[in-house]
NUMAR-722388 format. One record per residue (C-alpha): residue number from 1; x, y, z. Coordinates in nm, 3 decimals, decimal comma, padded with zeros to 5 digits. Layout:
<nr->NUM&x->X&y->Y&z->Z>
...
//
This chain:
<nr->1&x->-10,738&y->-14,758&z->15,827>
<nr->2&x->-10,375&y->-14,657&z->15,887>
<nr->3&x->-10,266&y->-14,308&z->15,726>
<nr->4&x->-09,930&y->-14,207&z->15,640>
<nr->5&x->-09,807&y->-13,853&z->15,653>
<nr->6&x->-09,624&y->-13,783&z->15,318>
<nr->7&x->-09,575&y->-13,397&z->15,410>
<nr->8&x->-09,669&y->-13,096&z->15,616>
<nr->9&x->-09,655&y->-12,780&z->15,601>
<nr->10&x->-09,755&y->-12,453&z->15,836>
<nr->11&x->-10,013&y->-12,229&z->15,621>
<nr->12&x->-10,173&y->-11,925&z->15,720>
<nr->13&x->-10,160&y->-12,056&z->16,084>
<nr->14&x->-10,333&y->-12,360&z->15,989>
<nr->15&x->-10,112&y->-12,684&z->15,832>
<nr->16&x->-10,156&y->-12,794&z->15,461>
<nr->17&x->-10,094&y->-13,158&z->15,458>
<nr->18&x->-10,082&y->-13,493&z->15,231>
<nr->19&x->-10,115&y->-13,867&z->15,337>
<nr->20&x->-10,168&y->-14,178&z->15,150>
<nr->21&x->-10,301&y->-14,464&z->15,232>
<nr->22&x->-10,418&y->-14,798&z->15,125>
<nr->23&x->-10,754&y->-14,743&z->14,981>
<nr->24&x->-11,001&y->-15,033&z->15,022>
<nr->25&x->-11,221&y->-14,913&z->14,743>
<nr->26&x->-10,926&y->-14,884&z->14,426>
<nr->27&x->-10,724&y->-15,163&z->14,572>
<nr->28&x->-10,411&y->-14,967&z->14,580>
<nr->29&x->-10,221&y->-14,690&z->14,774>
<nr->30&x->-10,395&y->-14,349&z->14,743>
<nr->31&x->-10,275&y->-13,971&z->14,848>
<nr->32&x->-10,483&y->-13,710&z->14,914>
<nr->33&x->-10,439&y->-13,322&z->15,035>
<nr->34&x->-10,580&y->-13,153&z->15,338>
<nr->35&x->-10,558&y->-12,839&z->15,476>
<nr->36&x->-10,618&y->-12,824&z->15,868>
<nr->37&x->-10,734&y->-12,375&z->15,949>
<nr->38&x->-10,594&y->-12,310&z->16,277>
<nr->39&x->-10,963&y->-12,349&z->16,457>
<nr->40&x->-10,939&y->-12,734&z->16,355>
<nr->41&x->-10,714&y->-12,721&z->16,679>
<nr->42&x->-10,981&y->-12,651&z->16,892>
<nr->43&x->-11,269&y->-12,767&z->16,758>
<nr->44&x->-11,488&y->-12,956&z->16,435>
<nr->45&x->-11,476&y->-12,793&z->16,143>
<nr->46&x->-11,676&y->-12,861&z->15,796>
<nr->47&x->-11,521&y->-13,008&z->15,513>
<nr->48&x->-11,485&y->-12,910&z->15,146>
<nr->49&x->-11,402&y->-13,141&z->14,903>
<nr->50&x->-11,205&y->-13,075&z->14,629>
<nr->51&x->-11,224&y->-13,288&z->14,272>
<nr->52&x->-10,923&y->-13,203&z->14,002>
<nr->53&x->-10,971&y->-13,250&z->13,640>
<nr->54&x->-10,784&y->-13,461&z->13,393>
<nr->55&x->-10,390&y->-13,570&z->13,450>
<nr->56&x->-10,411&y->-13,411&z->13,780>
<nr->57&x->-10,298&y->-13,552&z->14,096>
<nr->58&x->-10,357&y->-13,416&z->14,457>
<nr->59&x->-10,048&y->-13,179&z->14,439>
<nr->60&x->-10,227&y->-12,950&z->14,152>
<nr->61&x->-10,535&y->-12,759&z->14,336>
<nr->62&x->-10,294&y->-12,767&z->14,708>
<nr->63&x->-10,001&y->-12,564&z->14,529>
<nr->64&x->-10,140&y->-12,409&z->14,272>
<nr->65&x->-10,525&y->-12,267&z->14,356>
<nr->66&x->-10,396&y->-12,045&z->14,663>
<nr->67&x->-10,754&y->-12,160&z->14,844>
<nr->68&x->-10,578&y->-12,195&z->15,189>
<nr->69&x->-10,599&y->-11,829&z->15,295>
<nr->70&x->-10,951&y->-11,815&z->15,241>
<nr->71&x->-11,013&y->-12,157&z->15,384>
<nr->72&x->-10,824&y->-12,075&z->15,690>
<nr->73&x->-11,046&y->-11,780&z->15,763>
<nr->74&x->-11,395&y->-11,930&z->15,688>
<nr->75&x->-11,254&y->-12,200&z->15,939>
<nr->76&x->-11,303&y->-12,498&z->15,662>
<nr->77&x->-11,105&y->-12,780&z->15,636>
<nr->78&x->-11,022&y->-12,892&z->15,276>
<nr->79&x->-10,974&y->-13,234&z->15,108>
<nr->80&x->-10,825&y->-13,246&z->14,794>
<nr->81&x->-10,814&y->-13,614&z->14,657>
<nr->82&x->-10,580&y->-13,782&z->14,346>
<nr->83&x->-10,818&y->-13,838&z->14,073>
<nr->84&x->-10,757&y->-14,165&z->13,979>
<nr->85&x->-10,592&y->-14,526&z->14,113>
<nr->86&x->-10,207&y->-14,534&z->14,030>
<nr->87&x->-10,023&y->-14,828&z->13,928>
<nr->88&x->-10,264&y->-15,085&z->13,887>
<nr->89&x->-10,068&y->-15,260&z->13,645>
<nr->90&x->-10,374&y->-15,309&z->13,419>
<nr->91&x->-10,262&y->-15,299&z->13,033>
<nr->92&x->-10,319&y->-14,981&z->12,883>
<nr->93&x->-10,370&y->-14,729&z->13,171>
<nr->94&x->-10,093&y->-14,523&z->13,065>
<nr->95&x->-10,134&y->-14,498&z->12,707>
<nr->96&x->-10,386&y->-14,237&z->12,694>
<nr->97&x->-10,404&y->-13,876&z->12,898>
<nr->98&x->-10,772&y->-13,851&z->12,895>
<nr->99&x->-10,808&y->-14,196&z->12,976>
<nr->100&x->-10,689&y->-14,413&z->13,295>
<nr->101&x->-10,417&y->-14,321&z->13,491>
<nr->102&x->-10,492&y->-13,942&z->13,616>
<nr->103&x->-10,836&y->-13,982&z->13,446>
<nr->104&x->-11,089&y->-14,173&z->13,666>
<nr->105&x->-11,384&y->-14,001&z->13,553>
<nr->106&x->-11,585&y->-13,999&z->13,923>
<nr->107&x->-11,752&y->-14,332&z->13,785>
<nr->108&x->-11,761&y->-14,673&z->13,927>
<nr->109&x->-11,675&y->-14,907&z->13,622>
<nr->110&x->-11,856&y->-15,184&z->13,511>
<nr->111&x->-11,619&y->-15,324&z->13,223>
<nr->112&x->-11,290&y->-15,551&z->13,221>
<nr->113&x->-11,007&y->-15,458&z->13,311>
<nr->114&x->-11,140&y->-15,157&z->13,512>
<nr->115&x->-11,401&y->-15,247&z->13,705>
<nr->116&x->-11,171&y->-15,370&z->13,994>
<nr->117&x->-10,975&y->-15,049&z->14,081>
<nr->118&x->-11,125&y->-14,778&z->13,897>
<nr->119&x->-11,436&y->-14,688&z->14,100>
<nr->120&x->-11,389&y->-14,305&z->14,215>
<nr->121&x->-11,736&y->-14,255&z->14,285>
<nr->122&x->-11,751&y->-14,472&z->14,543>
<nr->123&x->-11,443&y->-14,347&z->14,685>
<nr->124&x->-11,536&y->-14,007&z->14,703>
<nr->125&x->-11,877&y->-14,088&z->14,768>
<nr->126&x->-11,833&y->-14,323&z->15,086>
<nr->127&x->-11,423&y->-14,456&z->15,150>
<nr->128&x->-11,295&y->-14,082&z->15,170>
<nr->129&x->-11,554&y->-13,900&z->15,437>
<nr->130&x->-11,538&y->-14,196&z->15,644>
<nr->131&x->-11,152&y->-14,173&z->15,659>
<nr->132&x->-11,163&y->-13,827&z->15,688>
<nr->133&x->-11,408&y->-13,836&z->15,949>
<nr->134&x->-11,265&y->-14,083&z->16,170>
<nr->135&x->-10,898&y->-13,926&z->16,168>
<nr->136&x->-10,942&y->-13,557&z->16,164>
<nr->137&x->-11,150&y->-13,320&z->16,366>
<nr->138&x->-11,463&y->-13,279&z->16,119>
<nr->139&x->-11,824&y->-13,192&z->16,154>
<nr->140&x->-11,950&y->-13,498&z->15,941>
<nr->141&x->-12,319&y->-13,338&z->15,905>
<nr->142&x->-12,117&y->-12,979&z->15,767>
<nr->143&x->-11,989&y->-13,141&z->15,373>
<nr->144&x->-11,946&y->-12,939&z->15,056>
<nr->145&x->-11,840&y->-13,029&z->14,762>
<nr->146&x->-11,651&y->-12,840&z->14,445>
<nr->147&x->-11,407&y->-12,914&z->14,151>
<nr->148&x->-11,250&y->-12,859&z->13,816>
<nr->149&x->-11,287&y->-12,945&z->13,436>
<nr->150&x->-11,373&y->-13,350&z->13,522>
<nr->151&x->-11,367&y->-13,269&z->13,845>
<nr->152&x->-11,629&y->-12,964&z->13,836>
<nr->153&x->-11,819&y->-13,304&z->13,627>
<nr->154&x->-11,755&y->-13,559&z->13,944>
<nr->155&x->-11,871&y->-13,268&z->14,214>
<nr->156&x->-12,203&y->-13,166&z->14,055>
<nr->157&x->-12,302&y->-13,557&z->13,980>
<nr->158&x->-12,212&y->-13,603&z->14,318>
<nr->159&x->-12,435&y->-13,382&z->14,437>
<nr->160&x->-12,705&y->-13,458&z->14,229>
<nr->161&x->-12,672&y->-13,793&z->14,277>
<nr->162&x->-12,690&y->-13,812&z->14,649>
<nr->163&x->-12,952&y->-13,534&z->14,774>
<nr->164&x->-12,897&y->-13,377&z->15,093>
<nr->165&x->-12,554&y->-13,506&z->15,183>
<nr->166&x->-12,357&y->-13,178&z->15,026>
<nr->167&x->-12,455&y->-12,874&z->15,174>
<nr->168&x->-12,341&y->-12,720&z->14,841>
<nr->169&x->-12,180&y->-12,748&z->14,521>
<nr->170&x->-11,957&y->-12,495&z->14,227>
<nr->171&x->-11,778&y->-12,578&z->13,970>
<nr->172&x->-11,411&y->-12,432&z->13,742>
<nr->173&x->-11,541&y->-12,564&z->13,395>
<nr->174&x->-11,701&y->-12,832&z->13,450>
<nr->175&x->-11,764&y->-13,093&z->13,180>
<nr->176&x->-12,142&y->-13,056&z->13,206>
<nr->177&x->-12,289&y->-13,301&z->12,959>
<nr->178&x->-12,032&y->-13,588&z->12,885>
<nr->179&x->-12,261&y->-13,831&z->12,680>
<nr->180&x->-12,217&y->-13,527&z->12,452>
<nr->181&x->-11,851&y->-13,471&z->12,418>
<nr->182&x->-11,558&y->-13,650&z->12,314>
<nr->183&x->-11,398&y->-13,690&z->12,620>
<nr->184&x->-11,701&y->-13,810&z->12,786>
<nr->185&x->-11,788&y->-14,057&z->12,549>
<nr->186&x->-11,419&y->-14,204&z->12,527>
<nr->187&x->-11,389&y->-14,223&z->12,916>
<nr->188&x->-11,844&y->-14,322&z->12,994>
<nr->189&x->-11,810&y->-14,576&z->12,695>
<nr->190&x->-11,451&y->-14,730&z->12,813>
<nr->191&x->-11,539&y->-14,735&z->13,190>
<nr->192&x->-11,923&y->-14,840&z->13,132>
<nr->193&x->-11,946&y->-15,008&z->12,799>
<nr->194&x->-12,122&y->-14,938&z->12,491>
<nr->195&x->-12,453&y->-14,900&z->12,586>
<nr->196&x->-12,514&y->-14,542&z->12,657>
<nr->197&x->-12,844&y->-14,515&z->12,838>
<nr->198&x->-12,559&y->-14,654&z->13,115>
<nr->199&x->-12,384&y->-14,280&z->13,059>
<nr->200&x->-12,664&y->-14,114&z->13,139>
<nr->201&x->-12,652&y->-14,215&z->13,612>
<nr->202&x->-12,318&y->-14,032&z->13,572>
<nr->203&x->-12,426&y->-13,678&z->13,374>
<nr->204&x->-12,471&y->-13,402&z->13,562>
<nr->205&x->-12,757&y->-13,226&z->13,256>
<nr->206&x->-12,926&y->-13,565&z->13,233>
<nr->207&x->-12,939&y->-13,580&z->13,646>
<nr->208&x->-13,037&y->-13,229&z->13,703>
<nr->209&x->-13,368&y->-13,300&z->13,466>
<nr->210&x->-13,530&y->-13,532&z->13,762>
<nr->211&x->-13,333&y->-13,361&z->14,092>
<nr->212&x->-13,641&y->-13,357&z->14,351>
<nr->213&x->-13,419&y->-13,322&z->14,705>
<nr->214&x->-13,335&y->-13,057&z->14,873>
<nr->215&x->-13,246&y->-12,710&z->14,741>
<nr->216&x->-12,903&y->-12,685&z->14,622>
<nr->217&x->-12,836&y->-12,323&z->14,528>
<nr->218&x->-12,506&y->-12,404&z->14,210>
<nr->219&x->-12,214&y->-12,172&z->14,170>
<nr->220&x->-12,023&y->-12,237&z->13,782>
<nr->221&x->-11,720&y->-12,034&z->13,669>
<nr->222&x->-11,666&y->-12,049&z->13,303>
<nr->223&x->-11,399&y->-11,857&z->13,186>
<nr->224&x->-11,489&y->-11,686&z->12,807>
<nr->225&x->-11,142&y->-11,824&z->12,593>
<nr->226&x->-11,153&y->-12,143&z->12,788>
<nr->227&x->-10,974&y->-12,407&z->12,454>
<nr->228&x->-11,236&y->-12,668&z->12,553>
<nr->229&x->-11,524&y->-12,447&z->12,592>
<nr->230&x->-11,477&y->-12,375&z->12,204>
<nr->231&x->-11,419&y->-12,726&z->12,157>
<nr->232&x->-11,711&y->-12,830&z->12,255>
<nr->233&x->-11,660&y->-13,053&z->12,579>
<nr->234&x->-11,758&y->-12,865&z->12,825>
<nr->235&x->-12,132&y->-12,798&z->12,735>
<nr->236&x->-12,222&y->-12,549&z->13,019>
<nr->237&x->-12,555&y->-12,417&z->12,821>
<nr->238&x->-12,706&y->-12,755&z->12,794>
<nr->239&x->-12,659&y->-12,780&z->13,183>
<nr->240&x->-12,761&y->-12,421&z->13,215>
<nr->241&x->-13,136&y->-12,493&z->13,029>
<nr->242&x->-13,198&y->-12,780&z->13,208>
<nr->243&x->-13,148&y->-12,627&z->13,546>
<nr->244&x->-13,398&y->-12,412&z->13,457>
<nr->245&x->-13,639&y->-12,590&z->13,327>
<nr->246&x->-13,640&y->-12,786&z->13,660>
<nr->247&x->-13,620&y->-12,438&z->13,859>
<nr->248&x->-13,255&y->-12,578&z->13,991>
<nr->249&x->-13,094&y->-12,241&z->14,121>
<nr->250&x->-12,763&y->-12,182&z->13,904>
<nr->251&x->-12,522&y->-11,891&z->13,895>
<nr->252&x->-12,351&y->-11,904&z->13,569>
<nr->253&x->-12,060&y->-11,658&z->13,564>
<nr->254&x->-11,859&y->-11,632&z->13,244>
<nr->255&x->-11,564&y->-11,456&z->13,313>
<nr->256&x->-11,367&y->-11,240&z->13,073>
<nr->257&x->-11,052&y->-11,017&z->13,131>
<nr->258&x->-11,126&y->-10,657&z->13,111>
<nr->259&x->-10,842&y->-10,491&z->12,870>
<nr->260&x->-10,754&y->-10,190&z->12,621>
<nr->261&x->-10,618&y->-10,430&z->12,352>
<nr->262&x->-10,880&y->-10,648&z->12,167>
<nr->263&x->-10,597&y->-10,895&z->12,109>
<nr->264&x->-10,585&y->-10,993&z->12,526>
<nr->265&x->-10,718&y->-11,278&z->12,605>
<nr->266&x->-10,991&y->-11,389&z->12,895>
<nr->267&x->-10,928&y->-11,624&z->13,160>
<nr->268&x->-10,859&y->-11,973&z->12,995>
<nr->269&x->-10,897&y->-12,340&z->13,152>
<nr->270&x->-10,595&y->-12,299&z->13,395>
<nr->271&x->-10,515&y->-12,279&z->13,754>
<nr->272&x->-10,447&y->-11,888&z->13,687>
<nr->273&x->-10,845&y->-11,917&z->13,631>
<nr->274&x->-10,920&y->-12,120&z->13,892>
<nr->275&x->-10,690&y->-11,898&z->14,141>
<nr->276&x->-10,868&y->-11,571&z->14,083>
<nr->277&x->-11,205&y->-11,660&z->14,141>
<nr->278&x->-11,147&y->-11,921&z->14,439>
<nr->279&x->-11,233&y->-11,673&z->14,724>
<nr->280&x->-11,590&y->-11,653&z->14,545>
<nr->281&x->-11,629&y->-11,992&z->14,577>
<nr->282&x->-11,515&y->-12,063&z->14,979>
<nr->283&x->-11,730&y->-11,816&z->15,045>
<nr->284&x->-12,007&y->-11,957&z->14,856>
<nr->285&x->-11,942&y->-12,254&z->15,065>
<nr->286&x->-11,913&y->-12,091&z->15,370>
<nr->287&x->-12,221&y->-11,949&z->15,331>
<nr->288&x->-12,378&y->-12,263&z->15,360>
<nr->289&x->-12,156&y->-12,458&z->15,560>
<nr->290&x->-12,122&y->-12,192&z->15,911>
<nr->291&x->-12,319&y->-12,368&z->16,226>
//
């Protein structure tokens, strides 16, 4: 499958890069960010996926998260997908932010119109690592897996979902119980169809409650004044008790700003979150991904 090179650029000795390319899978073009650490030069290196969260494309996490550093001396290479087909021309996949275009979900849809291009679980699942794999210098047994708001959703049904094949798995705020939440429900219900028992393959509480592979030790970053914790649609403490009633390992961290002014706030839902605890989590996956 032919890439093309959008852009490149030198990084901490390594090269932070985007292609696109015609994705078999969404049945249109598709980008994606990677960044290449300087021992990719000599040698295969694990890979980290990255999943972004609603309107994103791939340019958020690659310019905004400041990963590259740490990625660069843990030795990982890191692919940072769009999260969602673009211009399908299908009638109303624009009309909505938290819906469609920007807002696949990590679900392969069942219903008309989207059933044809909008199947990102598939594409992340299978179409991605095998592109990956067979044009850049990866270890394909050495695969994590991590993301944010939707995305921190997509990477721990991911790993649920498919035992074994990620050697790990955090989350920024993930949307931990969609069938739950307003978002989930408008996105599960358009993509799948009414019939929520359907939701249920592609929630990451309901998923966790029969989890029998291997042990998969979760890192979660919630930060305190996140707008959408309050808001109800992220749902980390439903997650959170049914981890433990299955004896799933979980590190729940729920970050607040310390201050001398009661009227600061914490860390919110942003990329400024995201940014200051992303060391944490390459080394969480380093941890688990070194030979």
């Amino acid at each position: 499958m032919a890439l093309k090179q959008v852009s490149s650029n030198k990084c901490f000795e390594g090269f932070q890069k985007v292609f696109e390319h015609d994705s078999a899978e969404l049945k249109c073009k598709m980008k994606f960010g990677i960044y290449l650490p300087p021992k990719a030069e000599t040698g295969k290196c694990p890979v980290l996926y990255w999943l972004s969260g609603l309107t994103c494309t791939e340019q958020n996490f690659i310019t905004k998260a400041g990963f590259q550093q740490a990625a660069a001396e843990h030795g990982l290479i890191v692919v940072a997908p769009d999260t969602s087909p673009r211009g399908c021309n299908i009638e109303g996949e624009d009309e909505s932010w938290d819906f469609g275009t920007g807002a696949g979900f990590y679900v392969d849809a069942t219903e008309d119109p989207w059933k044809t291009n909008y199947r990102m679980y598939s594409y992340i699942k299978d179409e991605l690592p095998k592109l990956i794999n067979a044009n850049f210098p990866t270890d394909p047994e050495r695969m994590s897996i991590f993301g944010h708001s939707m995305g921190g959703h997509g990477a721990l049904i991911l790993a649920l979902k498919n035992p074994g094949k990620y050697k790990s798995v955090s989350a920024f705020a993930p949307i931990c119980n969609p069938i739950q939440c307003q978002w989930g429900k408008k996105a599960l219900g358009g993509y799948l169809g009414p019939d929520a028992s359907k939701w249920e393959a592609y929630d990451a509480t309901q998923l966790v409650k029969s989890y029998s592979g291997p042990r998969l030790d979760i890192l979660i970053d919630q930060g305190k004044d996140d707008q959408f914790l309050s808001a109800g649609q992220l749902l980390p403490d439903n997650f959170i008790a049914a981890c433990t009633e299955r004896k799933v390992p979980v590190v729940f961290r729920l970050q607040q700003a310390s201050c001398f002014c009661s009227r600061w706030l914490g860390y919110d839902h942003s990329y400024f979150f995201i940014a200051s605890f992303i060391n944490d989590h390459i080394k969480h996956h380093a941890k688990y991904l070194s030979a």
